[in-house]
N, CA, C and O atoms as a Maestro MAE file, in Angstrom:
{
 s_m_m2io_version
 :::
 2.0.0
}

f_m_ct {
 s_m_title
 :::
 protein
 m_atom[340] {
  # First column is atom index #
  i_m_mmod_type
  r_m_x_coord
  r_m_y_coord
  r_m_z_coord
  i_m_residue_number
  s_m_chain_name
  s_m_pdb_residue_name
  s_m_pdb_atom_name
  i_m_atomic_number
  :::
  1 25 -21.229 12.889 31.702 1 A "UNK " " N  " 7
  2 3 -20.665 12.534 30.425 1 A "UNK " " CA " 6
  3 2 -19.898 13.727 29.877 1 A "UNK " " C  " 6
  4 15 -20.460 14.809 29.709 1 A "UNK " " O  " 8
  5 25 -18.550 13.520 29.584 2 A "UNK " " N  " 7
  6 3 -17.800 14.383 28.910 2 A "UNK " " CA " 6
  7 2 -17.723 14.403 27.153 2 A "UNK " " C  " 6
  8 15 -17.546 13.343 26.553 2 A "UNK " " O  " 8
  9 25 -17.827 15.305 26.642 3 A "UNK " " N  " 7
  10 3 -16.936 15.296 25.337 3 A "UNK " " CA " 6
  11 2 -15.644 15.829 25.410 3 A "UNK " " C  " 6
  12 15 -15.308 16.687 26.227 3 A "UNK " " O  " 8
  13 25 -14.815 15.256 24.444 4 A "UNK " " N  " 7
  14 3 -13.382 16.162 24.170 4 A "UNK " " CA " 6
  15 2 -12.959 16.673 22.832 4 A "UNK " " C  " 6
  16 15 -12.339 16.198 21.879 4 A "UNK " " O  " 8
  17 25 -13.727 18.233 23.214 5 A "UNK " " N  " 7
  18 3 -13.431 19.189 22.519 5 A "UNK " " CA " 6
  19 2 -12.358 19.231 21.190 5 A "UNK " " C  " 6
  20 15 -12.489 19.641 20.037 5 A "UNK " " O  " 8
  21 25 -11.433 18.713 21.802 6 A "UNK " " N  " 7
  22 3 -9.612 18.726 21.399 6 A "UNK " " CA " 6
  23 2 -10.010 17.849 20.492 6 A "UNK " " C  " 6
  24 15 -10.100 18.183 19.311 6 A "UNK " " O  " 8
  25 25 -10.315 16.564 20.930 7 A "UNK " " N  " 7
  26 3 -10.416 15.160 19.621 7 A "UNK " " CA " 6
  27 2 -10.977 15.508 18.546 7 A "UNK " " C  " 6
  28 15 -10.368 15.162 17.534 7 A "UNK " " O  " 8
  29 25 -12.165 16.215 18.356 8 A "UNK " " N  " 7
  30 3 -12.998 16.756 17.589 8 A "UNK " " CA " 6
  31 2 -12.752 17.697 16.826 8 A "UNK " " C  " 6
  32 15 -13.544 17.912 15.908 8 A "UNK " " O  " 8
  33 25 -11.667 18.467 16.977 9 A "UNK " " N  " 7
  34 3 -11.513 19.547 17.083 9 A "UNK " " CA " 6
  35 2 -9.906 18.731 15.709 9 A "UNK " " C  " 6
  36 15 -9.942 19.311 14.623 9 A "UNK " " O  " 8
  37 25 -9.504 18.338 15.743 10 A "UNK " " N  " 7
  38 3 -8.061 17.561 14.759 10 A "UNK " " CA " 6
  39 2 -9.203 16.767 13.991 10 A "UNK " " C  " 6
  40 15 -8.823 16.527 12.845 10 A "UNK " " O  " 8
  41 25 -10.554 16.251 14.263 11 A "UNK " " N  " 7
  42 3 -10.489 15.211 12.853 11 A "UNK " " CA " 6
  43 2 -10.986 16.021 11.588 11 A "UNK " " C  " 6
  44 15 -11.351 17.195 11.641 11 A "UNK " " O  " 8
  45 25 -10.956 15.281 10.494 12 A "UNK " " N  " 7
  46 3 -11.135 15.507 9.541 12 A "UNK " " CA " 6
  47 2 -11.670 14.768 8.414 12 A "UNK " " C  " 6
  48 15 -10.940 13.925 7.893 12 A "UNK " " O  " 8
  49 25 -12.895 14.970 7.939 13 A "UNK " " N  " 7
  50 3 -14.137 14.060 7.567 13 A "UNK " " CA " 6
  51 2 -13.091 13.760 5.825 13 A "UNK " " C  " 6
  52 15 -12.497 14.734 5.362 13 A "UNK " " O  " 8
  53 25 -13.016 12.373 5.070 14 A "UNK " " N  " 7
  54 3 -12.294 12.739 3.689 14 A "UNK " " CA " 6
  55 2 -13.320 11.683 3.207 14 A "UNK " " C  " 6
  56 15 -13.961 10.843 3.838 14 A "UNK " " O  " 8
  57 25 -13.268 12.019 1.770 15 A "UNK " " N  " 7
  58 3 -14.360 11.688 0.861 15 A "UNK " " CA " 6
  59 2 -13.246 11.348 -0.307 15 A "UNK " " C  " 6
  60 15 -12.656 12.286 -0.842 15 A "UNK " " O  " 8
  61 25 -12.907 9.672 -0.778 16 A "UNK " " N  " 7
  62 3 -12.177 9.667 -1.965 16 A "UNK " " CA " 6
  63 2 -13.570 9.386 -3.145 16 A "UNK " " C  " 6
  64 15 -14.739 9.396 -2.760 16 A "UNK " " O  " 8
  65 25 -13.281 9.214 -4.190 17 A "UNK " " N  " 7
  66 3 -14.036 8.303 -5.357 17 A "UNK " " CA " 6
  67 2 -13.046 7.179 -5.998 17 A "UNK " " C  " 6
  68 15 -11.900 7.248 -5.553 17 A "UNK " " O  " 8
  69 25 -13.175 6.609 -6.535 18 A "UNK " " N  " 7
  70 3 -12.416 6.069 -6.907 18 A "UNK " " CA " 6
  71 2 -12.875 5.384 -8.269 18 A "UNK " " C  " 6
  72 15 -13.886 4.699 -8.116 18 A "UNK " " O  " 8
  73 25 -12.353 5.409 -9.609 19 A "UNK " " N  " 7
  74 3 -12.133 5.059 -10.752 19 A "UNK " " CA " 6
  75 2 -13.001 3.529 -10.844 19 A "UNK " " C  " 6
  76 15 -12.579 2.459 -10.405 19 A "UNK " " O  " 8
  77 25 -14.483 3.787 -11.626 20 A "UNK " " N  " 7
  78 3 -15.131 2.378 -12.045 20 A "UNK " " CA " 6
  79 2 -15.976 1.490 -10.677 20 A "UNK " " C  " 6
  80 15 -16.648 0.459 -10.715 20 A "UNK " " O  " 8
  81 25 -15.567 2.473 -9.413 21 A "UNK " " N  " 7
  82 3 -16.260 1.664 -8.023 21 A "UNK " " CA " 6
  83 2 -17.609 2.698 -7.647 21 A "UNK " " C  " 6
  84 15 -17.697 3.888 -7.951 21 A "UNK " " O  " 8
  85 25 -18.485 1.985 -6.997 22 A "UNK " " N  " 7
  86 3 -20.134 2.585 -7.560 22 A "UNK " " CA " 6
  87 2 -19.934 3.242 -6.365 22 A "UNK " " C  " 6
  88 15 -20.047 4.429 -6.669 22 A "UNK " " O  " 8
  89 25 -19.636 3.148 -4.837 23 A "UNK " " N  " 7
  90 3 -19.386 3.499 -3.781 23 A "UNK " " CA " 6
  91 2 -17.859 4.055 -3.339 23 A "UNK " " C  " 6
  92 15 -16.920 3.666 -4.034 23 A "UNK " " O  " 8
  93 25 -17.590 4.918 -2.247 24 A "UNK " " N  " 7
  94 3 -17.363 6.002 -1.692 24 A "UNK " " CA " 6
  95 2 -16.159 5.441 -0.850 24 A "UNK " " C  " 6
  96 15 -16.304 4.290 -0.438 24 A "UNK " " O  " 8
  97 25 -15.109 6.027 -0.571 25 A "UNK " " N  " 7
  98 3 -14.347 5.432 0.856 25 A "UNK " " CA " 6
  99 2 -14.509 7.013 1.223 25 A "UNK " " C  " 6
  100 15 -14.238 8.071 0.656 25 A "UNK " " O  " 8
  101 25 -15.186 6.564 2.667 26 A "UNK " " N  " 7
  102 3 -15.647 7.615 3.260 26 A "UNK " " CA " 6
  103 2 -15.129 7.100 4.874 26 A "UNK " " C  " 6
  104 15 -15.527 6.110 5.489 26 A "UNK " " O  " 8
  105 25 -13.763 8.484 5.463 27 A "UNK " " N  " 7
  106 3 -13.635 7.758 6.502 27 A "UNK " " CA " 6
  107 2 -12.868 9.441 7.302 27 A "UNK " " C  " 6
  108 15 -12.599 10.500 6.734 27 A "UNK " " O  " 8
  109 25 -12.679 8.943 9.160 28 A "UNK " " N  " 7
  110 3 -11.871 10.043 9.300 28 A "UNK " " CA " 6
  111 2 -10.794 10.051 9.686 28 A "UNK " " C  " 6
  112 15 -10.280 8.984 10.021 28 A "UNK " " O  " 8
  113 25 -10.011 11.374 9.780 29 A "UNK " " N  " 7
  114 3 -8.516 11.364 9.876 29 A "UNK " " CA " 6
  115 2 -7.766 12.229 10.867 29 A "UNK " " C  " 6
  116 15 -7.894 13.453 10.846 29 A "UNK " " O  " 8
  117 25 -6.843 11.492 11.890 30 A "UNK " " N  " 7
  118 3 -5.999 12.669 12.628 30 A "UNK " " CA " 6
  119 2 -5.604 13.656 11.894 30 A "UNK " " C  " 6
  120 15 -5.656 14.664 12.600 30 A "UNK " " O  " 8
  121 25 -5.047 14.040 10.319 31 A "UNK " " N  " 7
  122 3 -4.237 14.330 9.775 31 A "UNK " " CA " 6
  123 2 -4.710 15.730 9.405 31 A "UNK " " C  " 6
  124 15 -5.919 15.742 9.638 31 A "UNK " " O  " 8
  125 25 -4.441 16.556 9.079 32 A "UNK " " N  " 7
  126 3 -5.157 18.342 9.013 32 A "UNK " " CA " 6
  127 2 -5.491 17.974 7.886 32 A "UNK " " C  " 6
  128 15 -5.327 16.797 7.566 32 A "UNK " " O  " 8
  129 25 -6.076 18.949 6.958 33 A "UNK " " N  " 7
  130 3 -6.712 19.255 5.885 33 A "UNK " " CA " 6
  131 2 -5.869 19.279 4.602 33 A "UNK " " C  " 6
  132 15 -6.094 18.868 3.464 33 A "UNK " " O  " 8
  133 25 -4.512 20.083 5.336 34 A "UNK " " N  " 7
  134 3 -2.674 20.567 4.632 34 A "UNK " " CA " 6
  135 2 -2.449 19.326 4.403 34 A "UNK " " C  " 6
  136 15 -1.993 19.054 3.292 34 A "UNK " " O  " 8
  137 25 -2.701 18.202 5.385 35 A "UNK " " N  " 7
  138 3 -1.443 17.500 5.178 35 A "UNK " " CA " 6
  139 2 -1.966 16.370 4.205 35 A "UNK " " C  " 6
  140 15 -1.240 15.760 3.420 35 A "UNK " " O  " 8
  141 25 -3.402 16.163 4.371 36 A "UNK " " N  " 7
  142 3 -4.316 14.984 3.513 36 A "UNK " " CA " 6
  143 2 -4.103 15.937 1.535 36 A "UNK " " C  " 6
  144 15 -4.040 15.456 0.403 36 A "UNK " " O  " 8
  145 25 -4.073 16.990 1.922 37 A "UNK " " N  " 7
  146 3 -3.637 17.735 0.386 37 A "UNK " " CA " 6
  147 2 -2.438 17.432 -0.027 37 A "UNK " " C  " 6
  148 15 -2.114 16.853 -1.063 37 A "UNK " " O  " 8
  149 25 -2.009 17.704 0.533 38 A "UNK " " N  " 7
  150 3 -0.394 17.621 0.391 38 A "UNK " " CA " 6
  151 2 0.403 16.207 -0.720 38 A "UNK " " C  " 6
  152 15 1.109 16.102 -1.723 38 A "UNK " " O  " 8
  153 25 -0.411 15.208 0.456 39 A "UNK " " N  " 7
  154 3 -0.595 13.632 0.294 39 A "UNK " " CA " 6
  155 2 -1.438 13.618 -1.034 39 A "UNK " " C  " 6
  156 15 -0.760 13.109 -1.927 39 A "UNK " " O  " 8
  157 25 -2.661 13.995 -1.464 40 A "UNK " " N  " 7
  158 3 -3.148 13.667 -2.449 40 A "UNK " " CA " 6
  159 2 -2.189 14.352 -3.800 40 A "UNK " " C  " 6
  160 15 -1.904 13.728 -4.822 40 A "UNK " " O  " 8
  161 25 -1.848 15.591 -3.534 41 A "UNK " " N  " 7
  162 3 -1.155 16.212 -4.741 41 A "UNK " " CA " 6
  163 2 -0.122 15.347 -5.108 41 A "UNK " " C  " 6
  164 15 -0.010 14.953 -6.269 41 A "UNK " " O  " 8
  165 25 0.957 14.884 -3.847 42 A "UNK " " N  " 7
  166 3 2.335 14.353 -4.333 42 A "UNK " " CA " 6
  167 2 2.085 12.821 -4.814 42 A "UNK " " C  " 6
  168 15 3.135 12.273 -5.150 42 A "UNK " " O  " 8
  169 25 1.046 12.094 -4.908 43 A "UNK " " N  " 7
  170 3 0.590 10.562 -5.545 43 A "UNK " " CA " 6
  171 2 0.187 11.093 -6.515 43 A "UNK " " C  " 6
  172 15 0.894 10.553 -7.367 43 A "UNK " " O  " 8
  173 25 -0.751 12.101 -7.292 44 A "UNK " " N  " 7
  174 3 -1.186 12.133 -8.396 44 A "UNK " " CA " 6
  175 2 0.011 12.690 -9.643 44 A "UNK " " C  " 6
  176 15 -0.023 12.526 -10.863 44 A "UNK " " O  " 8
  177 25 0.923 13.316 -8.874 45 A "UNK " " N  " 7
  178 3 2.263 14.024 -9.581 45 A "UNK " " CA " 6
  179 2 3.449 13.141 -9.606 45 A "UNK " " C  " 6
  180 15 4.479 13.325 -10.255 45 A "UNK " " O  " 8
  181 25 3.069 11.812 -8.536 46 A "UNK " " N  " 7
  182 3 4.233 10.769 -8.951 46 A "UNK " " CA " 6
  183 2 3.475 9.927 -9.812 46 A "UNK " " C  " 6
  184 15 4.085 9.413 -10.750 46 A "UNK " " O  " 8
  185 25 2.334 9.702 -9.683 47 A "UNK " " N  " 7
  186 3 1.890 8.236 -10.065 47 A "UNK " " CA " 6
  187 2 1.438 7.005 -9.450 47 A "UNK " " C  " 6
  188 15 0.838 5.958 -9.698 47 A "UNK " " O  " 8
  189 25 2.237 7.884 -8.178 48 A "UNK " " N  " 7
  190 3 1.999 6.452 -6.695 48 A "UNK " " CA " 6
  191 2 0.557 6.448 -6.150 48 A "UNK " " C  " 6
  192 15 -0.393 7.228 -6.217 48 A "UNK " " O  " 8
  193 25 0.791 5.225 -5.571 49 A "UNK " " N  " 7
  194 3 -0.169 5.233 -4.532 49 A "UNK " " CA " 6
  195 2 -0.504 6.230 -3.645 49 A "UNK " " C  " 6
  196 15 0.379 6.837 -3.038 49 A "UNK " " O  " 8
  197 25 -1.619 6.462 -3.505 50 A "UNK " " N  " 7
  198 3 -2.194 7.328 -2.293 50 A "UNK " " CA " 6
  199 2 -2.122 6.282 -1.133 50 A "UNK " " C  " 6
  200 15 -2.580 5.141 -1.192 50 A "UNK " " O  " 8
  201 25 -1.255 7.039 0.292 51 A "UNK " " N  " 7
  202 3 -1.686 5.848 1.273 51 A "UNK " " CA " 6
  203 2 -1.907 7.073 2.686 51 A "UNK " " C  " 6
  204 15 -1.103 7.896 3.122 51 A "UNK " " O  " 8
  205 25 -3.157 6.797 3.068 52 A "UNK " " N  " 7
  206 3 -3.597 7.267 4.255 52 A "UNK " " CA " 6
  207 2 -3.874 7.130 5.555 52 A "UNK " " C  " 6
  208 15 -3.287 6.095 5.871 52 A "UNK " " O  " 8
  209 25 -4.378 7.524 6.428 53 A "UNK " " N  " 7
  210 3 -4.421 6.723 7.818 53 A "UNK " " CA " 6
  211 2 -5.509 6.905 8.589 53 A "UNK " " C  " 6
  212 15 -5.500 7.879 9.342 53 A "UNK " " O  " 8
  213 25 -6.660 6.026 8.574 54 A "UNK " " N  " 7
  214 3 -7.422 6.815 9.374 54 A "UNK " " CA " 6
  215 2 -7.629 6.756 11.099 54 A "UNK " " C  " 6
  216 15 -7.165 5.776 11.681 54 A "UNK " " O  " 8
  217 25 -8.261 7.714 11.810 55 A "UNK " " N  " 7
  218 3 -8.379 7.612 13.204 55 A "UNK " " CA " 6
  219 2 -8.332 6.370 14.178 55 A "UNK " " C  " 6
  220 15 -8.169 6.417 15.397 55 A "UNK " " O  " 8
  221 25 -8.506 5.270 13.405 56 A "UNK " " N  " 7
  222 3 -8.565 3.791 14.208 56 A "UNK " " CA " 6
  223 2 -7.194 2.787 13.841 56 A "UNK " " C  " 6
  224 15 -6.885 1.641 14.169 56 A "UNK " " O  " 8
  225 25 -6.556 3.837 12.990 57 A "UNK " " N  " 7
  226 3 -5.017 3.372 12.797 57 A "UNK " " CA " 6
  227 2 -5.491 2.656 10.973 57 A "UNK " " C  " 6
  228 15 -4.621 2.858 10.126 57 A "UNK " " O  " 8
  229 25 -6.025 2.341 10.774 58 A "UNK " " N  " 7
  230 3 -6.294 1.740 9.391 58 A "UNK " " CA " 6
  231 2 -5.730 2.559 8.091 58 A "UNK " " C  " 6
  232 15 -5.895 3.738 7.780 58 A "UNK " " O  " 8
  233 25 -4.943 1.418 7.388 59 A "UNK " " N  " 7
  234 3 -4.594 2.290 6.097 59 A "UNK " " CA " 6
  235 2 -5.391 1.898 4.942 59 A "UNK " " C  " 6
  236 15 -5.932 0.809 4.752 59 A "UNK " " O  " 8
  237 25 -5.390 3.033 4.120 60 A "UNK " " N  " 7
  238 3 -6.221 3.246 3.083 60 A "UNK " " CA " 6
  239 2 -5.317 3.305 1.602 60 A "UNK " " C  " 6
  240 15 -4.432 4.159 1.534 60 A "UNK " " O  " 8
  241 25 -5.456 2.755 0.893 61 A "UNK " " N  " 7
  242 3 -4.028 2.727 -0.391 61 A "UNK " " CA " 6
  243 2 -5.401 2.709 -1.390 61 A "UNK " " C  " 6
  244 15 -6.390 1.986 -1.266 61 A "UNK " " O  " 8
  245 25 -5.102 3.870 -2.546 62 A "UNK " " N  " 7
  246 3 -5.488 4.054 -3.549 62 A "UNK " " CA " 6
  247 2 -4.804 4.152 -4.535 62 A "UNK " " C  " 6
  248 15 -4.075 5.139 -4.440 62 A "UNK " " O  " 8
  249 25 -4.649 3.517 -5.615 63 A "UNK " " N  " 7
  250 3 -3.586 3.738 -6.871 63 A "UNK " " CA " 6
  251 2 -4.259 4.892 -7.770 63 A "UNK " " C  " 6
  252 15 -5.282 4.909 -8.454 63 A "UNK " " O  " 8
  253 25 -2.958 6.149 -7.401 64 A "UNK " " N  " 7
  254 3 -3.323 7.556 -8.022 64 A "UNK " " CA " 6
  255 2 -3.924 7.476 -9.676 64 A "UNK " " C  " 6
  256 15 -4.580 8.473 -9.979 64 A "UNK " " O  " 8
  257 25 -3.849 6.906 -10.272 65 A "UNK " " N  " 7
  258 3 -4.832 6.581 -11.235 65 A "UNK " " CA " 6
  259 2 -6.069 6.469 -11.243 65 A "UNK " " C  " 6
  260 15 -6.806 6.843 -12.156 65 A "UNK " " O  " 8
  261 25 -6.526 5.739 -9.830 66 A "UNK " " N  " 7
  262 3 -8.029 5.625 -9.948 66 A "UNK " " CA " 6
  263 2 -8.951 6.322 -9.347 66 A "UNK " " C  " 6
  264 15 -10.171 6.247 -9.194 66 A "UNK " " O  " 8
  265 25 -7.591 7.437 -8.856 67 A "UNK " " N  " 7
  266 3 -8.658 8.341 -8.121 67 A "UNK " " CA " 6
  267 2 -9.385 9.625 -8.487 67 A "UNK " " C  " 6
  268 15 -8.802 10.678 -8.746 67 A "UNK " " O  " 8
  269 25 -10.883 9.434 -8.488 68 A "UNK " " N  " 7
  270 3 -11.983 10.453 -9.163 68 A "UNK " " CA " 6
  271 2 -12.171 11.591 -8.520 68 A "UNK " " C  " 6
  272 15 -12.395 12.498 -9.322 68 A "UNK " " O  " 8
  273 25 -12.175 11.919 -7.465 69 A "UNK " " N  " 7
  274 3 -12.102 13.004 -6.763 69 A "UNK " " CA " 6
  275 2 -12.064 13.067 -5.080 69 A "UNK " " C  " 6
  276 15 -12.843 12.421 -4.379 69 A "UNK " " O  " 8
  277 25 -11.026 13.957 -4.564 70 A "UNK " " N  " 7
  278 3 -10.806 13.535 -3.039 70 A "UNK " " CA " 6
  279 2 -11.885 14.653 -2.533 70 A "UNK " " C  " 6
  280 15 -12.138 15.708 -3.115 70 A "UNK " " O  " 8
  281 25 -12.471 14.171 -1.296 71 A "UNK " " N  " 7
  282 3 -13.008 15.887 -0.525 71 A "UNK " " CA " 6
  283 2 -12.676 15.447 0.860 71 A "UNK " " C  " 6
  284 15 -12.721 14.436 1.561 71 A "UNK " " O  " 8
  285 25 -12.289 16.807 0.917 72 A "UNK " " N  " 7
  286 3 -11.548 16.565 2.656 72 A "UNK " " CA " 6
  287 2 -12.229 18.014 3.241 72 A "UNK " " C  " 6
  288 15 -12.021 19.106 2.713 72 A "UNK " " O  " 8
  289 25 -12.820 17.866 4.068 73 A "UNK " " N  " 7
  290 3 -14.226 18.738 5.224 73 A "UNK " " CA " 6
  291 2 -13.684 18.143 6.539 73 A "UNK " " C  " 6
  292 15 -13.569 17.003 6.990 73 A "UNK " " O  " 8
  293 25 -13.281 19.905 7.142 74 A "UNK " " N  " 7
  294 3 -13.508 19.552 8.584 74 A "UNK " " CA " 6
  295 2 -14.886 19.389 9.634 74 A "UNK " " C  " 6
  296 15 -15.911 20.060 9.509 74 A "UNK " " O  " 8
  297 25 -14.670 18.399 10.631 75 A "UNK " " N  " 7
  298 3 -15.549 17.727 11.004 75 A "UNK " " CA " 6
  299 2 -16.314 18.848 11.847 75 A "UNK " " C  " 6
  300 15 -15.748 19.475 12.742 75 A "UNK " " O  " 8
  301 25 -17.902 19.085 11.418 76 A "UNK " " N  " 7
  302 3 -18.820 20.215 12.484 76 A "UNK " " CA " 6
  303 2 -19.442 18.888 13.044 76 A "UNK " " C  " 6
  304 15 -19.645 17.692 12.839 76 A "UNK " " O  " 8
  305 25 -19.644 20.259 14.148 77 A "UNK " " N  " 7
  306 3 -20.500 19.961 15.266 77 A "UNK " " CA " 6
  307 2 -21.914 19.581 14.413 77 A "UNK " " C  " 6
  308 15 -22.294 20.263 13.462 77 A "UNK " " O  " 8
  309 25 -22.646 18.358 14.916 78 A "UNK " " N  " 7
  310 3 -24.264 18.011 14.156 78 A "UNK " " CA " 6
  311 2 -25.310 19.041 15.472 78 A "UNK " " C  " 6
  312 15 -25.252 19.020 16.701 78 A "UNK " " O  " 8
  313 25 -26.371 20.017 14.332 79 A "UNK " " N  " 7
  314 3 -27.130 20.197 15.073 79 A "UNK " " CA " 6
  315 2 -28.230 19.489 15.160 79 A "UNK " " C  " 6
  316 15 -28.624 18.907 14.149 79 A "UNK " " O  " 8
  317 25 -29.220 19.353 16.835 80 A "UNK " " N  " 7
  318 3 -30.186 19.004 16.931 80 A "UNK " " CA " 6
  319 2 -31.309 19.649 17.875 80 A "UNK " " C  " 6
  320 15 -31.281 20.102 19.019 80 A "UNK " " O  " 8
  321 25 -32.402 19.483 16.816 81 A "UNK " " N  " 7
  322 3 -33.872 19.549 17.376 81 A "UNK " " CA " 6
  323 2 -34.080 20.941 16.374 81 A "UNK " " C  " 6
  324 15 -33.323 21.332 15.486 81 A "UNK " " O  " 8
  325 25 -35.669 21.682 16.942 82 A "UNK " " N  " 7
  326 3 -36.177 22.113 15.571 82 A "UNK " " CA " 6
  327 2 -35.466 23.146 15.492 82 A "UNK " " C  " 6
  328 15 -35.731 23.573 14.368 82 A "UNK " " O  " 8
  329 25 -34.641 23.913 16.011 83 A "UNK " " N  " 7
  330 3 -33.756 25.432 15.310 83 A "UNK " " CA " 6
  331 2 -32.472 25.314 14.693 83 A "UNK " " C  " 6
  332 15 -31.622 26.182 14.497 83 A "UNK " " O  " 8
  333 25 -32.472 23.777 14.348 84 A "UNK " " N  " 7
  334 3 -31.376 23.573 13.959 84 A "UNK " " CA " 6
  335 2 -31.294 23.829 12.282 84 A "UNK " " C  " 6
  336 15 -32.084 23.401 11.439 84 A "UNK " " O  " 8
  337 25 -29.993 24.729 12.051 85 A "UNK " " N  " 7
  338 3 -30.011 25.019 10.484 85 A "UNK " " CA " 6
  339 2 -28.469 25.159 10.106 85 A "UNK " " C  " 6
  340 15 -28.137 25.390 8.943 85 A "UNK " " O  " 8
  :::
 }
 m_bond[339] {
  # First column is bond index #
  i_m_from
  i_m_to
  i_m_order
  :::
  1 1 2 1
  2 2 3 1
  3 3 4 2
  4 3 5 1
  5 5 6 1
  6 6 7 1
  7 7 8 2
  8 7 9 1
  9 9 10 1
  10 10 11 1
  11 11 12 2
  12 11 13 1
  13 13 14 1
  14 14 15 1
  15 15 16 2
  16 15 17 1
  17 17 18 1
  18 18 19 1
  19 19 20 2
  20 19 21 1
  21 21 22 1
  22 22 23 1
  23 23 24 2
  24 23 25 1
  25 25 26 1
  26 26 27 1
  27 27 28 2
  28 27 29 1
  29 29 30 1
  30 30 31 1
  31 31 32 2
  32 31 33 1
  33 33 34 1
  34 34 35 1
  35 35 36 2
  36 35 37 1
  37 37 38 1
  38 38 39 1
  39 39 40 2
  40 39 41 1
  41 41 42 1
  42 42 43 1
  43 43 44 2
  44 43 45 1
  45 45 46 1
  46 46 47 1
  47 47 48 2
  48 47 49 1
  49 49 50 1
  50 50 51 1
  51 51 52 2
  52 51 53 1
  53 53 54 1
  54 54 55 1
  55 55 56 2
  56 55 57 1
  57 57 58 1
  58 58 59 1
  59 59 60 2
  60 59 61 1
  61 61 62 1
  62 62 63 1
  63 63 64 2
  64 63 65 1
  65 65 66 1
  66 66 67 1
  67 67 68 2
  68 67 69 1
  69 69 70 1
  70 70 71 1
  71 71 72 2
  72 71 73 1
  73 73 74 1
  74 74 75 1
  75 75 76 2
  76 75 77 1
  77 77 78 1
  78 78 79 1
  79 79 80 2
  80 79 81 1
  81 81 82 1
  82 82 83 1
  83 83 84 2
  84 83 85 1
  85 85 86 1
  86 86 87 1
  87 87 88 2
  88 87 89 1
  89 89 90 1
  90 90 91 1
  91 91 92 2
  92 91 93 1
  93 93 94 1
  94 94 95 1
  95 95 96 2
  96 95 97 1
  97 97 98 1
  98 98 99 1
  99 99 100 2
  100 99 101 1
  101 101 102 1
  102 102 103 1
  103 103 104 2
  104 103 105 1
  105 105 106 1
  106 106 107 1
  107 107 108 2
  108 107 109 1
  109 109 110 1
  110 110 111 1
  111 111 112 2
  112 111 113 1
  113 113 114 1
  114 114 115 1
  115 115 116 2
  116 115 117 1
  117 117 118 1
  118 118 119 1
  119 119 120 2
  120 119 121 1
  121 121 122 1
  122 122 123 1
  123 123 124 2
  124 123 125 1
  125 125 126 1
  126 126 127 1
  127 127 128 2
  128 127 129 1
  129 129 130 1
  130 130 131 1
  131 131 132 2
  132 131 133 1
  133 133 134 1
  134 134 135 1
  135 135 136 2
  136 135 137 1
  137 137 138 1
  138 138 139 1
  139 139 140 2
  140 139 141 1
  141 141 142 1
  142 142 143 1
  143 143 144 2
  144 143 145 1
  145 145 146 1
  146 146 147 1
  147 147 148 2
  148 147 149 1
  149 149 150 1
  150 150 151 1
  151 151 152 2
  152 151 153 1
  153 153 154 1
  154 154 155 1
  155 155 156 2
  156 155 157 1
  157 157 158 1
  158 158 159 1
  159 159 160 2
  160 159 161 1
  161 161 162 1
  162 162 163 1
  163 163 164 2
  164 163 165 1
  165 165 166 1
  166 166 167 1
  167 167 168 2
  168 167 169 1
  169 169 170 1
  170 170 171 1
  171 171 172 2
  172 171 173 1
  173 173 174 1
  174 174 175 1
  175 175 176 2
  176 175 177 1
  177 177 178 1
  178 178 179 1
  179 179 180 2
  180 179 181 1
  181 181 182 1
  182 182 183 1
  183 183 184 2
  184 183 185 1
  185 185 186 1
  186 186 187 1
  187 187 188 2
  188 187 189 1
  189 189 190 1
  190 190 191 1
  191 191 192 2
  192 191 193 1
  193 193 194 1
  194 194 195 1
  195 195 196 2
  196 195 197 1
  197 197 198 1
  198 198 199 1
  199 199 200 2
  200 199 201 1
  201 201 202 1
  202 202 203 1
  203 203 204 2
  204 203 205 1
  205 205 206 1
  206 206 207 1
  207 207 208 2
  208 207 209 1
  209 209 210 1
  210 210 211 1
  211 211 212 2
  212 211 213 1
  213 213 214 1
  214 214 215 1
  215 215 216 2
  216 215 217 1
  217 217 218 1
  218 218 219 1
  219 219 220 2
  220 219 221 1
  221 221 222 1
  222 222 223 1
  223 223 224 2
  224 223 225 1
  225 225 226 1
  226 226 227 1
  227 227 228 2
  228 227 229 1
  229 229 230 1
  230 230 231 1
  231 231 232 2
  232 231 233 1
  233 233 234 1
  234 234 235 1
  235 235 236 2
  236 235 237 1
  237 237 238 1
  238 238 239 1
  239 239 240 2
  240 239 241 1
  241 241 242 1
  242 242 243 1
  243 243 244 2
  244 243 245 1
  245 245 246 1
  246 246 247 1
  247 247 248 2
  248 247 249 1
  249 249 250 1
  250 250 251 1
  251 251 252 2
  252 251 253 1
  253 253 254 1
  254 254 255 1
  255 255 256 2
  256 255 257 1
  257 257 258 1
  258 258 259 1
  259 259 260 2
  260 259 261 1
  261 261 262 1
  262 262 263 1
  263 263 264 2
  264 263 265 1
  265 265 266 1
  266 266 267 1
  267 267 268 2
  268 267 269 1
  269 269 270 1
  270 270 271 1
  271 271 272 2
  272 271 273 1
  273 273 274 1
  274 274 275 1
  275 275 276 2
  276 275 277 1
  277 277 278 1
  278 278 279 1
  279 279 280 2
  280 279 281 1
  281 281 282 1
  282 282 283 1
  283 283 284 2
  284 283 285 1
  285 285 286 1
  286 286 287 1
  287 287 288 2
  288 287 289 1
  289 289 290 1
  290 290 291 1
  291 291 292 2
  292 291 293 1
  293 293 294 1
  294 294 295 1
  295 295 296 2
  296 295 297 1
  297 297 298 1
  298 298 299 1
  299 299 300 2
  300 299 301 1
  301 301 302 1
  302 302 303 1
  303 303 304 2
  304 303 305 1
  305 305 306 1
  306 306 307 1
  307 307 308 2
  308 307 309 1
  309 309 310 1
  310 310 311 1
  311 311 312 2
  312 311 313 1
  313 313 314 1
  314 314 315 1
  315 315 316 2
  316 315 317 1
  317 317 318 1
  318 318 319 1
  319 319 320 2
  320 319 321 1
  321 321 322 1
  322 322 323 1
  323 323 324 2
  324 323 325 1
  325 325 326 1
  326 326 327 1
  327 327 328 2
  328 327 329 1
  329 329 330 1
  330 330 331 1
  331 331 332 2
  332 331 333 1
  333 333 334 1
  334 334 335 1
  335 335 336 2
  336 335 337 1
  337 337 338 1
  338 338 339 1
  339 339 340 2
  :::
 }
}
């Protein structure tokens, strides 16, 4: 069994909120860290929609109004068993 390093290595874990919704769009992204910023700054400074893309091709459209706070974390490695910290 292989992993690929490389794949793992571009995603990028993003965390929106969104305005009055009790739950999370929680998803991941080819897109760097720069460029998901980039994207959130220029919708909240037009007014537009936020529209994103995640790893399985799916778009994500948020109307920059309702959005409560973005977090964008690159994706670690999960440790396991007991020395894991």
């Amino acid at each position: 069994m292989t992993t690929k390093k490389s794949d793992s290595a571009t995603k990028v874990q993003v965390r929106i909120t969104v305005s009055n919704v009790t739950s999370d769009l929680n998803f991941e992204s080819a897109l760097g860290a720069a460029a998901i910023q980039s994207a959130v700054n220029s919708a909240l400074k037009s007014g537009e929609t936020l529209t994103l893309e995640d790893i399985r091709g799916r778009i994500i459209m948020v109307p920059a109004d309702k959005i409560g706070f973005v977090e964008i974390g690159e994706q670690t490695d999960r440790r396991v068993g007991f020395g894991a910290q």
